[in-house]
RODO-2510 file (C-alpha; in nm, 4 decimals, decimal comma):
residues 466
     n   res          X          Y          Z
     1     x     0,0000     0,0000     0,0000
     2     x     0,1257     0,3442    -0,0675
     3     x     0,2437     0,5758     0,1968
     4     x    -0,0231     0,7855     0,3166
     5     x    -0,0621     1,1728     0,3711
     6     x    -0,3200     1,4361     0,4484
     7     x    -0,1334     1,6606     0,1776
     8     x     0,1457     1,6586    -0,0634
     9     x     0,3071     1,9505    -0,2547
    10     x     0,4887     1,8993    -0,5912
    11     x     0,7923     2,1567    -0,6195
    12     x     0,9422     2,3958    -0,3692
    13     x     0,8544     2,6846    -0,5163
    14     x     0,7867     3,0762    -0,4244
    15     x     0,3865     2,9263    -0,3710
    16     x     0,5215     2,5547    -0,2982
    17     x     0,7479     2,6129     0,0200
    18     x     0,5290     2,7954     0,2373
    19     x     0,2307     2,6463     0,1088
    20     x     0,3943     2,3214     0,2374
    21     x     0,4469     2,4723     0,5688
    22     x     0,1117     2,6136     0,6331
    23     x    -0,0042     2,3117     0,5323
    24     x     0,1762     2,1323     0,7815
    25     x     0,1430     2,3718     1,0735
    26     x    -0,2592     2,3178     1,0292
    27     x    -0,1525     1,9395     1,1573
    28     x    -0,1966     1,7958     0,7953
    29     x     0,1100     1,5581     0,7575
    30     x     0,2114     1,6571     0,4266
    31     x     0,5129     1,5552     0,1681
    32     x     0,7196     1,7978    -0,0071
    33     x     0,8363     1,6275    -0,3584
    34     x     1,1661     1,8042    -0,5057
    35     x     1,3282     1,6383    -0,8408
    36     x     1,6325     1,9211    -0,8411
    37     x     1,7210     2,2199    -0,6587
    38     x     1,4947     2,3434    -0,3770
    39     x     1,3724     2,7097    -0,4171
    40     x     1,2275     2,6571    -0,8028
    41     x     1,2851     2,9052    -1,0856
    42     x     1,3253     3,2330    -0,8895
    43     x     1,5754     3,1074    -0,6646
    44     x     1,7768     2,8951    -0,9252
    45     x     1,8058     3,0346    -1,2877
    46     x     1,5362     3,3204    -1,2316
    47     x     1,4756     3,6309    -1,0187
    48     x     1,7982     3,5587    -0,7664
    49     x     2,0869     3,5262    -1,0204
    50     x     1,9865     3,7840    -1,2736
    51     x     1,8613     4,0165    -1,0559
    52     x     2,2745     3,9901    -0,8871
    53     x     2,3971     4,0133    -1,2487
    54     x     2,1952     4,3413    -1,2698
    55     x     2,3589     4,4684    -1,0096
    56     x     2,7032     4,4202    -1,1099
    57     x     2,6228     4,5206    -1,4633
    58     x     2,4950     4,8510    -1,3230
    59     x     2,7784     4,9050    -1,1093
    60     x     2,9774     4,8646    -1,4254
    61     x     2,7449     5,1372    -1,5461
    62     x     2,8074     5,4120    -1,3121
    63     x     3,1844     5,3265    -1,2907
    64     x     3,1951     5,4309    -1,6266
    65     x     3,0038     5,7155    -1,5827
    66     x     3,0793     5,8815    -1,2779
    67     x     3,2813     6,1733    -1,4335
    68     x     2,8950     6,3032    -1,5171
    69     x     2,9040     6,3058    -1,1125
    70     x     3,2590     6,4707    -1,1020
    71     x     3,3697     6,1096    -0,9483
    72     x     3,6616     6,0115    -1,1412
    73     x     3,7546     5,6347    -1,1765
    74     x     4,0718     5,5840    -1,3094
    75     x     4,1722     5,3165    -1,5286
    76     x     3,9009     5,0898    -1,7637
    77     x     3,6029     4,9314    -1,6218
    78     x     3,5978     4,6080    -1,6887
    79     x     3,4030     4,2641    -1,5298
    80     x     3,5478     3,9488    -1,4600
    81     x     3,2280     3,6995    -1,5181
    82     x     3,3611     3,4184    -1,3344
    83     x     3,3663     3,6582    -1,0215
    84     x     3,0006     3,7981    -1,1237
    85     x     2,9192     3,4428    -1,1355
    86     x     3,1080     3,3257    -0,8027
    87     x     2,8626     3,5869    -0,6125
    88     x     2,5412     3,5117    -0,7604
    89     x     2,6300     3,1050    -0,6746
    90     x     2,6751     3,2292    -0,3020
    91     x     2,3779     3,4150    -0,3300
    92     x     2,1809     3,1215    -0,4860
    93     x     2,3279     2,8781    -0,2070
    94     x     2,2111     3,0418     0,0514
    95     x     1,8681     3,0891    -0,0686
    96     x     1,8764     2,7765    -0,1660
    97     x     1,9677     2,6031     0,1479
    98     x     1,7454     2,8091     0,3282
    99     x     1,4276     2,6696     0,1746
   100     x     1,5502     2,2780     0,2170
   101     x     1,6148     2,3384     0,5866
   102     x     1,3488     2,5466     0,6242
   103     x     1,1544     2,2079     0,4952
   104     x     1,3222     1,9849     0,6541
   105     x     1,2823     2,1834     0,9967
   106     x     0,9226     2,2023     0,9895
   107     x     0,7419     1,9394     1,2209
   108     x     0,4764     1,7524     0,9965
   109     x     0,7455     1,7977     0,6510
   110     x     0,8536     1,5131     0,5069
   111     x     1,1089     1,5713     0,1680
   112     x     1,1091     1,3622    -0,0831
   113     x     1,3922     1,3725    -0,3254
   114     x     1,3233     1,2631    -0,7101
   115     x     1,0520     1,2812    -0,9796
   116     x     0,6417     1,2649    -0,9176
   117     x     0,4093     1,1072    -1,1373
   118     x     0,0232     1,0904    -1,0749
   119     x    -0,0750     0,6801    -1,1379
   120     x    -0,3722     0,8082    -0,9960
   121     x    -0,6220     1,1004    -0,9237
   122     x    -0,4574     1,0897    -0,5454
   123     x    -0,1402     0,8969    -0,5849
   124     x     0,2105     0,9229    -0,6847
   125     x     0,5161     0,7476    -0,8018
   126     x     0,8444     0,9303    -0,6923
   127     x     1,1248     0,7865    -0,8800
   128     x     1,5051     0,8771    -0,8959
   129     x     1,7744     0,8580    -1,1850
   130     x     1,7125     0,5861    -1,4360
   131     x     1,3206     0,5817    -1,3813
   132     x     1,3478     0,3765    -1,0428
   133     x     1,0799     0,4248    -0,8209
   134     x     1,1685     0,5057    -0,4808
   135     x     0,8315     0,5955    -0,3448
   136     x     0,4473     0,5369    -0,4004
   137     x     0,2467     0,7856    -0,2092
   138     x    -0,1172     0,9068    -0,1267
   139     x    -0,2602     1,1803    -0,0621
   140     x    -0,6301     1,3834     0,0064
   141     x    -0,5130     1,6913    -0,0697
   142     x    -0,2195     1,7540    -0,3935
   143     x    -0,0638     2,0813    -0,4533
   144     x     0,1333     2,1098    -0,8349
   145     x     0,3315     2,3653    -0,8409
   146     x     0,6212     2,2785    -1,1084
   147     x     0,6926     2,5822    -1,2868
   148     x     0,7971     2,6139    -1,6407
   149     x     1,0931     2,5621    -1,8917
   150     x     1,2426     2,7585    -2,1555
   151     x     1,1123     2,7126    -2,5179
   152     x     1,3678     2,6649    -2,7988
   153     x     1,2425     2,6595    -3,1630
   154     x     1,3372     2,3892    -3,3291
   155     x     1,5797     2,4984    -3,5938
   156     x     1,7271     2,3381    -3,8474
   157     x     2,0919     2,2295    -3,7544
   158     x     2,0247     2,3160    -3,3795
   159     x     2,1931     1,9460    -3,2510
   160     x     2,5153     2,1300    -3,4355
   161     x     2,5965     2,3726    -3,2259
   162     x     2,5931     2,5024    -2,8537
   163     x     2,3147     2,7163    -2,7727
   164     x     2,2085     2,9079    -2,4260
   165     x     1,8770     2,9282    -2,2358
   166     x     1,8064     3,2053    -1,9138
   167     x     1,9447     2,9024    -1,7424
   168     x     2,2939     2,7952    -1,8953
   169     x     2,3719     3,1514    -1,9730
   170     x     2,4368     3,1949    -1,6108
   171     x     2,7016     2,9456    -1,5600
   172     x     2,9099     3,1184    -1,7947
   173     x     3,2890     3,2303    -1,6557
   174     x     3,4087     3,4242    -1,9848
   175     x     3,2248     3,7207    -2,1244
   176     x     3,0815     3,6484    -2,4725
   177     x     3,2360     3,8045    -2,7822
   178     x     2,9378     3,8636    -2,9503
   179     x     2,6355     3,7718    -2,7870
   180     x     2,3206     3,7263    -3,0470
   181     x     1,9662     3,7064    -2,8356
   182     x     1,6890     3,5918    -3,0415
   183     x     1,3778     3,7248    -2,8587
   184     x     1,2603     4,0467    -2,7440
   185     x     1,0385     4,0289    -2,4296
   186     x     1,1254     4,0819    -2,0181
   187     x     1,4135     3,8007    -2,0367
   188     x     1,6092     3,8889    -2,3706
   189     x     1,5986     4,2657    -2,3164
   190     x     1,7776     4,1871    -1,9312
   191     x     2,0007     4,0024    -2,0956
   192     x     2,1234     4,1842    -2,3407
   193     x     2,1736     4,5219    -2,0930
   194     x     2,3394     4,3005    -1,8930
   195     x     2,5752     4,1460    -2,0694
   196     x     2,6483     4,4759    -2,3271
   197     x     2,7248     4,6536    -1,9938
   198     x     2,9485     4,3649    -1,8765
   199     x     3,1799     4,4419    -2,2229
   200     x     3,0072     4,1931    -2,4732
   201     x     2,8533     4,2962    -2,8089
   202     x     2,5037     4,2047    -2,8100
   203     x     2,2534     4,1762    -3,0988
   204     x     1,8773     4,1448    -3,0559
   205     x     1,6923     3,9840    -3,3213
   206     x     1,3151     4,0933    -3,3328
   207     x     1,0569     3,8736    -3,4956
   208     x     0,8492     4,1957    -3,5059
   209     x     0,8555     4,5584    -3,5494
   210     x     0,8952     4,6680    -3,2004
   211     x     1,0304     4,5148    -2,8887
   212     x     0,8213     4,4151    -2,5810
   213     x     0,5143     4,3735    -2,7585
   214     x     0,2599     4,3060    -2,4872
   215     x     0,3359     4,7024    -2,3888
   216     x     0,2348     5,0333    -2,4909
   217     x     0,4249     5,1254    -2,8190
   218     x     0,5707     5,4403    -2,6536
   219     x     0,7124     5,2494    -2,3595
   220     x     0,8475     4,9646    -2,5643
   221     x     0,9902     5,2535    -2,7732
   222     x     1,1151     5,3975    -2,4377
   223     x     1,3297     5,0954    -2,3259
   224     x     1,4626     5,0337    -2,6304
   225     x     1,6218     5,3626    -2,6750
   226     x     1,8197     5,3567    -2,3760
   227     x     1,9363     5,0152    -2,4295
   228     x     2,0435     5,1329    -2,7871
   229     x     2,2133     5,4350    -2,6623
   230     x     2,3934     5,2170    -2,4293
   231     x     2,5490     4,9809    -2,7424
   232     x     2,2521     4,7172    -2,8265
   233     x     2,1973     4,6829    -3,1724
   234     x     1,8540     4,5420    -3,2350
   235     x     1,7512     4,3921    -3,5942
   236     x     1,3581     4,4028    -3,6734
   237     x     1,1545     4,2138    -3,8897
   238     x     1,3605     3,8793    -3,8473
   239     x     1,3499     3,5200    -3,7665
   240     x     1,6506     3,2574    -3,7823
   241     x     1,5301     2,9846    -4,0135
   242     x     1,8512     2,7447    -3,9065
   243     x     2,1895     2,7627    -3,7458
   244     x     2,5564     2,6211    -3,7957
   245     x     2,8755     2,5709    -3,6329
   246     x     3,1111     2,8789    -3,7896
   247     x     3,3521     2,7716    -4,0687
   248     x     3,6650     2,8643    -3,8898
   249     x     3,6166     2,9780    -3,5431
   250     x     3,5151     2,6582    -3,2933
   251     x     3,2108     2,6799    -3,0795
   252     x     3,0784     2,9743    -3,2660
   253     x     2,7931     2,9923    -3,4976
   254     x     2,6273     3,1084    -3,8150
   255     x     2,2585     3,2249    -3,7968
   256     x     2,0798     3,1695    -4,1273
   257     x     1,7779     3,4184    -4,2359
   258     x     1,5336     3,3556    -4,4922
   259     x     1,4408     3,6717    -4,7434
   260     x     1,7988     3,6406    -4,8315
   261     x     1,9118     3,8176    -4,5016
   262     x     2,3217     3,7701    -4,4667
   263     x     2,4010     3,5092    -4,2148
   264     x     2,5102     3,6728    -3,8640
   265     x     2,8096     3,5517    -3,7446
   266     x     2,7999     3,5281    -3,3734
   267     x     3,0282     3,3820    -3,0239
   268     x     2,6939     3,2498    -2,8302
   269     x     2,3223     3,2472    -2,8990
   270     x     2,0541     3,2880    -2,5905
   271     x     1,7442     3,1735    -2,6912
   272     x     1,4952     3,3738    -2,4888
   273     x     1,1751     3,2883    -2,6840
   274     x     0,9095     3,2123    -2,4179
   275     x     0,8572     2,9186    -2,1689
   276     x     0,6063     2,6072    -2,1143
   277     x     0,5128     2,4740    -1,8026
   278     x     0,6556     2,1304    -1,6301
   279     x     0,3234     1,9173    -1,7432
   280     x     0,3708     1,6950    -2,0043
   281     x     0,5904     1,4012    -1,7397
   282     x     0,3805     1,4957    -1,4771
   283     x     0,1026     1,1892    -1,5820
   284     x    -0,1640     1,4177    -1,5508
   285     x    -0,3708     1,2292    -1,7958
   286     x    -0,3273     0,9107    -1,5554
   287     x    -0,5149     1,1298    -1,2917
   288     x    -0,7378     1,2928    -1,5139
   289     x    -0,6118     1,6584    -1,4750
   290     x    -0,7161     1,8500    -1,7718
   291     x    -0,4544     2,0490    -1,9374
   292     x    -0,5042     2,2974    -2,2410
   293     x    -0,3191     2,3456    -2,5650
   294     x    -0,0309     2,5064    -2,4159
   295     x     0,0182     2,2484    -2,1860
   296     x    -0,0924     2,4525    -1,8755
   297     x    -0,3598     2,3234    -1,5919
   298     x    -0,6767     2,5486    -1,6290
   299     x    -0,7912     2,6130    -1,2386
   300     x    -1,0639     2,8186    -1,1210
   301     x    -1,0497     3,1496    -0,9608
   302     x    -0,9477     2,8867    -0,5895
   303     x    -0,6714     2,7675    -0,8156
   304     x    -0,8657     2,4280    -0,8064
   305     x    -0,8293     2,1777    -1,0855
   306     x    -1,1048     2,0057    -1,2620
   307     x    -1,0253     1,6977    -1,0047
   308     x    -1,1791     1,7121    -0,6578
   309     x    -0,8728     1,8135    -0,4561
   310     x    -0,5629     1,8656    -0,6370
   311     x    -0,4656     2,2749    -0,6715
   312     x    -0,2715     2,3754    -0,9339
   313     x    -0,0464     2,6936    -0,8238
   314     x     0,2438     2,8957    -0,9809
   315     x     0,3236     2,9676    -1,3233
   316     x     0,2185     2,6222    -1,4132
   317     x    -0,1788     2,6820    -1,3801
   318     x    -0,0803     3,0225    -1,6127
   319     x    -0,2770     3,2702    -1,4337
   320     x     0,0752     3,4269    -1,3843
   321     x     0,3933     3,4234    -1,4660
   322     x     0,6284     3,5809    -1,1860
   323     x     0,7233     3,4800    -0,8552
   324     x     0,4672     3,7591    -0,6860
   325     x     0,1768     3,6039    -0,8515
   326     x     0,2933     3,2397    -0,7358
   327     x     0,3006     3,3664    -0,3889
   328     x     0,0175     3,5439    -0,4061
   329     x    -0,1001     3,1934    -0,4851
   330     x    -0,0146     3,0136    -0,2176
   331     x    -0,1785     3,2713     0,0126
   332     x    -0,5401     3,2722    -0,1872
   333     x    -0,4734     2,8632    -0,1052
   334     x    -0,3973     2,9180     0,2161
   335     x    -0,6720     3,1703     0,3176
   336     x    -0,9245     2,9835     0,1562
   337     x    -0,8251     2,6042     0,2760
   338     x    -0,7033     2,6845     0,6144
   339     x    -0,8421     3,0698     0,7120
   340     x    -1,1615     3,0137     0,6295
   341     x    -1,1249     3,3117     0,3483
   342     x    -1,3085     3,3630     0,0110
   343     x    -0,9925     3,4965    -0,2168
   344     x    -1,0183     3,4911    -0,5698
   345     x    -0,7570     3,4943    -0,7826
   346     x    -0,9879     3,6339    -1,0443
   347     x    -0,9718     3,9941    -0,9001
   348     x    -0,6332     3,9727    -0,8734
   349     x    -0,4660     4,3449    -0,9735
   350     x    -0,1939     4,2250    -1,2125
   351     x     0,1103     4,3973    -1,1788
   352     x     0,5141     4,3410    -1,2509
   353     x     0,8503     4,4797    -1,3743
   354     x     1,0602     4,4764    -1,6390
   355     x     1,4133     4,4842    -1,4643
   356     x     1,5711     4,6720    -1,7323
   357     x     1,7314     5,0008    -1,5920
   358     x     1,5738     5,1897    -1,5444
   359     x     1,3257     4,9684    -1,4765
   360     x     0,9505     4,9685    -1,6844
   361     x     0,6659     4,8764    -1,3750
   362     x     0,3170     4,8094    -1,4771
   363     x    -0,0557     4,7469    -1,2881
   364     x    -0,3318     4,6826    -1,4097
   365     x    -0,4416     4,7514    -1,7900
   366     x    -0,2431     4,9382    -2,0359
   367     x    -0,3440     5,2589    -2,2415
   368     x    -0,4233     4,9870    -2,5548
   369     x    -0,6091     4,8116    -2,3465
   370     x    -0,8352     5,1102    -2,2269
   371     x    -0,8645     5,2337    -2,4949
   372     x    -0,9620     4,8736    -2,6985
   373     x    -1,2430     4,8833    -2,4004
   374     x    -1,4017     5,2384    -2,5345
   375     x    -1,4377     5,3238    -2,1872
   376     x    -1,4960     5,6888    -2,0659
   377     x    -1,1458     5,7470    -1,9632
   378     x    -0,8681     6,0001    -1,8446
   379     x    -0,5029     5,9903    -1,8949
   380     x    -0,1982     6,1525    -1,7754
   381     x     0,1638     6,1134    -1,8501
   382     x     0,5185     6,3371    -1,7413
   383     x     0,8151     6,2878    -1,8288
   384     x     1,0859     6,1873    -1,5639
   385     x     1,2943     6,4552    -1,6325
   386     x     1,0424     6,6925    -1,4074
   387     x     1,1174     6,4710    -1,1426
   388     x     1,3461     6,6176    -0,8848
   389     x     1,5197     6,3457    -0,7370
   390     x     1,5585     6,1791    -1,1072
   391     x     1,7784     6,4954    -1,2278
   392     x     1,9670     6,4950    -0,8877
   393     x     2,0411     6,1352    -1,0286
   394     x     2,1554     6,2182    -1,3541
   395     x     1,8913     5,9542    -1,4514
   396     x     1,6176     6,1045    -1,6478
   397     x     1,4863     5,8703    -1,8810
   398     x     1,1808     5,7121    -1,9374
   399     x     0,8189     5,8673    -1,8231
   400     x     0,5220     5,7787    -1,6321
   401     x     0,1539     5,6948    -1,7342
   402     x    -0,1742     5,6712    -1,5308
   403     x    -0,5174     5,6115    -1,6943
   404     x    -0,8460     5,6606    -1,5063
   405     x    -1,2187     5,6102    -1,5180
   406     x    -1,3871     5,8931    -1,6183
   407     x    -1,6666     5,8816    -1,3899
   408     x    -1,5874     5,6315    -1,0825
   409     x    -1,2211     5,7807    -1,0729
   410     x    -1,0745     5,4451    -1,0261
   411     x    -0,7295     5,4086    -1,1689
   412     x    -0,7828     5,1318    -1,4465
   413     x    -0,3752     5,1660    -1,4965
   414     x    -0,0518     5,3200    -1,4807
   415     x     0,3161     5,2333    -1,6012
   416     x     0,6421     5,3852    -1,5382
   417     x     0,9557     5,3444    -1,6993
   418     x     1,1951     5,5231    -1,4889
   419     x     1,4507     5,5391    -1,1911
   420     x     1,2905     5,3312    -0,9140
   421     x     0,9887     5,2737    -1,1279
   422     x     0,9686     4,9224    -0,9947
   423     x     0,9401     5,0903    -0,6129
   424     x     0,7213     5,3967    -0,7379
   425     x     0,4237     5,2060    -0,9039
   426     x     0,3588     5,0076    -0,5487
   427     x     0,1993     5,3580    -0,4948
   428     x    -0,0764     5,2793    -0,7961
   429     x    -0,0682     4,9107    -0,6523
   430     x    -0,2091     5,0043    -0,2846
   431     x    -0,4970     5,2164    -0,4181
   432     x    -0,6149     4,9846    -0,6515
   433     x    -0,5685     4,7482    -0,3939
   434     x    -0,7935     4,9206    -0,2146
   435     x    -1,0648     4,9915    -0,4544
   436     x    -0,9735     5,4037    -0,3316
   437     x    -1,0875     5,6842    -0,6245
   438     x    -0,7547     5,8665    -0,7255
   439     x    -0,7847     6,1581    -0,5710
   440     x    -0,7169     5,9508    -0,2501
   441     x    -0,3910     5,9290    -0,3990
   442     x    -0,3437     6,2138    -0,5489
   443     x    -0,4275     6,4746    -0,2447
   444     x    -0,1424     6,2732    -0,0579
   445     x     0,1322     6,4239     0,0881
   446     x     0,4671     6,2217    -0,0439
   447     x     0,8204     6,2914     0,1031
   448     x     1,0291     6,5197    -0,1030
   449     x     1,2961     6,4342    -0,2752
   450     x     1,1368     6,1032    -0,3925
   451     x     1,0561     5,9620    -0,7000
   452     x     0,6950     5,8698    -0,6036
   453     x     0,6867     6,2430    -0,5140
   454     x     0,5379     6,3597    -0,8787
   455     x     0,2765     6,0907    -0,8919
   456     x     0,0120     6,3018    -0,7134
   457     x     0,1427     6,5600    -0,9855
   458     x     0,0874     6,2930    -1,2237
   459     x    -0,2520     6,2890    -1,1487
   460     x    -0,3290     6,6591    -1,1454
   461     x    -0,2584     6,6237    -1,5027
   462     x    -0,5263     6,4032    -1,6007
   463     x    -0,7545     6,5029    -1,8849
   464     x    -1,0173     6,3074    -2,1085
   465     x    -0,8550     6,0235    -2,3295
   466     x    -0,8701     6,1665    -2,6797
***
């Protein structure tokens, strides 16, 4: 007979690892199933490591530019990777061994090392290397929360040559030559600051005519002009139709165009070209867990599958795709299952950052999207360059954006692309939160000098959508 447990929760996660511990600390005996690294995505190959290689790429940044600041730095800037690197593994580390002794700390947790597989609608197989199963387990309550993968299009000749993800980028210890990013959303615009600031040449190939598609044009116009200024060149309007190992140079590569584009000749290729979610070994069908066409687990606004208790939660039930919304996960979970609570995530605000710098934040819809809704709405933008505490900076790009209903004076939106942008727009976040008209926000008194001083200013601004 299988083990039994009250609960069991597949990944350790940003929603995963405390779900598991609430879990527990309600007196469920629950199982915590972990095939590789505790912490998931954000702690491994996402938010941790590149948000620490953002950090040294800026300081790069205003090494080489403190002379604007009458700081003089003598001498070239330049980054040793394998030290970058050496830092953001300590970093990971200790995050990382934080969440498996958090785990294994917690009275009612019991790990499980290796892979889970539903054989049923409540029971697993957990097996290790080679496919041997190590476990069978049971449980009344399942929690999936597996996360997702990086897509690569399958190009011709792509078995020929060595290619990068978000992931394998990072382990890295010499600075690419020439780094060619085919993509142009939140991961291959990081990138490609990053690693131009770091001393690498970096080309972004655009399917499309703009960059970050899912935004406003004017902010996607926004970002990339800053990361142009700072040395990306960006090619529009093309797709690689197959890649080779270069001619003469080992472990480089040719990328082949179609429309009889020149090849581009490049040192390493990232691949940032969207993700898909940790399903498809998961023997969901086994169980009976419905999943759609993209190979996510539909849930309802409880994050409930279509099977009587199993939960899907994280970026793998795609009702979000950053570590915020898989937290904010686990607690709708947790308030509803063990608080007696009634959270949705259907009225969830959605809300996230870009972690370009300066950054581009966002909340709630965007001016296309008002305006595709033919709403009665307001709309107010100003450039950060009126903002004090930008100029005292010597950071002035970018601008900020708030749209409003016309007559309820709820803010339906806002964006800013700017110097702490990503700390700013929590402002917009609260109120929204809160369901409080703008004026609530914008008759506040902020602390001068601030960024989030101007957004009341922002707000005095606002005048019918034309």
């Amino acid at each position: 007979m299988p083990q039994h447990f009250d609960a069991v929760v597949i990944g350790t996660g940003q929603g995963g690892s405390p779900l598991a511990v609430r879990l527990a600390q309600s007196g469920r005996q629950t199982a915590v199933i972990e095939r590789a690294a505790f912490g998931g995505t954000c702690v491994n190959v996402g938010c941790t490591p590149t948000k620490s290689y953002v950090a040294s790429a800026r300081a790069a940044h205003v090494a080489r530019h403190a002379a604007e600041l009458g700081v003089q730095v003598s001498g070239a800037v330049n980054v040793d990777l394998a030290a970058v690197k050496a830092r953001k593994d300590g970093i990971i580390g200790q995050s990382r061994d934080g969440v498996e002794k958090w785990l294994r700390g917690t009275d009612n947790v019991t790990v499980l090392n290796g892979h889970a597989r539903f054989t049923g609608a409540h029971t697993l197989s957990i097996s290790g290397p080679g496919g041997l199963v190590l476990n069978e387990i049971s449980a009344d309550e399942i929690f999936i929360n597996t996360g997702t993968r990086a897509v690569v299009p399958p190009l011709e000749g792509l078995e020929r040559i060595r290619y990068y993800t978000n992931s394998t980028l990072l382990e890295l210890t010499e600075l690419p030559s020439h780094l060619v990013i085919v993509g142009s959303s939140y991961i291959a615009l990081e990138f490609a600051q990053i690693f131009r600031r770091f001393g690498s040449q970096v080309t972004v190939l655009v399917r499309g005519e703009r960059v970050l598609s899912r935004e406003d044009a004017d902010f996607a116009e926004s970002v990339r002009q800053v990361l142009a200024r700072e040395g990306v060149e960006f090619r529009f309007g093309v797709q690689p139709s197959r890649v080779e190992p270069h001619p003469h140079r080992a472990n480089e590569v040719c990328i082949g165009f179609e429309q009889n584009i020149p090849a581009l000749e490049a040192s390493h290729v990232l691949f940032a070209t969207g993700r898909e979610p940790n399903t498809d070994d998961l023997g969901l069908a086994d169980a009976g867990i419905a999943v759609d066409k993209h190979g996510t687990i539909p849930v309802d606004g409880q994050l409930r599958t279509n099977v009587p208790g199993v939960w899907a939660i994280g970026d793998v039930n795609g009702r979000g795709a950053f570590t915020h919304t898989s937290y904010d996960d686990f607690q709708i979970v947790a308030a509803n299952l063990l608080d007696g609570g009634a959270r949705s995530v259907d009225t969830r605000i959605m809300a996230y950052a870009v972690f370009v710098d300066p950054p581009l934040a966002r909340v709630g819809l965007s001016e296309g999207e008002v305006r595709k809704s033919g709403r009665d709405a307001l709309i107010a933008t100003m450039p950060m360059s009126r903002v004090g505490r930008a100029r005292e900076r010597g950071e002035t790009d970018g601008f900020m954006k708030v749209m409003a209903d016309a007559q309820s004076k709820q803010i339906l939106g806002a964006a800013i692309h700017g110097v702490e942008g990503d700390e700013a727009i929590h402002t917009f976040i609260d109120i929204m939160t809160a369901g409080a008209p703008y004026p609530t926000l914008q008759y506040a008194m902020h602390i001068h000098p601030t960024i989030s001083e101007l957004v009341p200013t922002l707000l005095d601004g606002l005048k019918p959508m034309a």
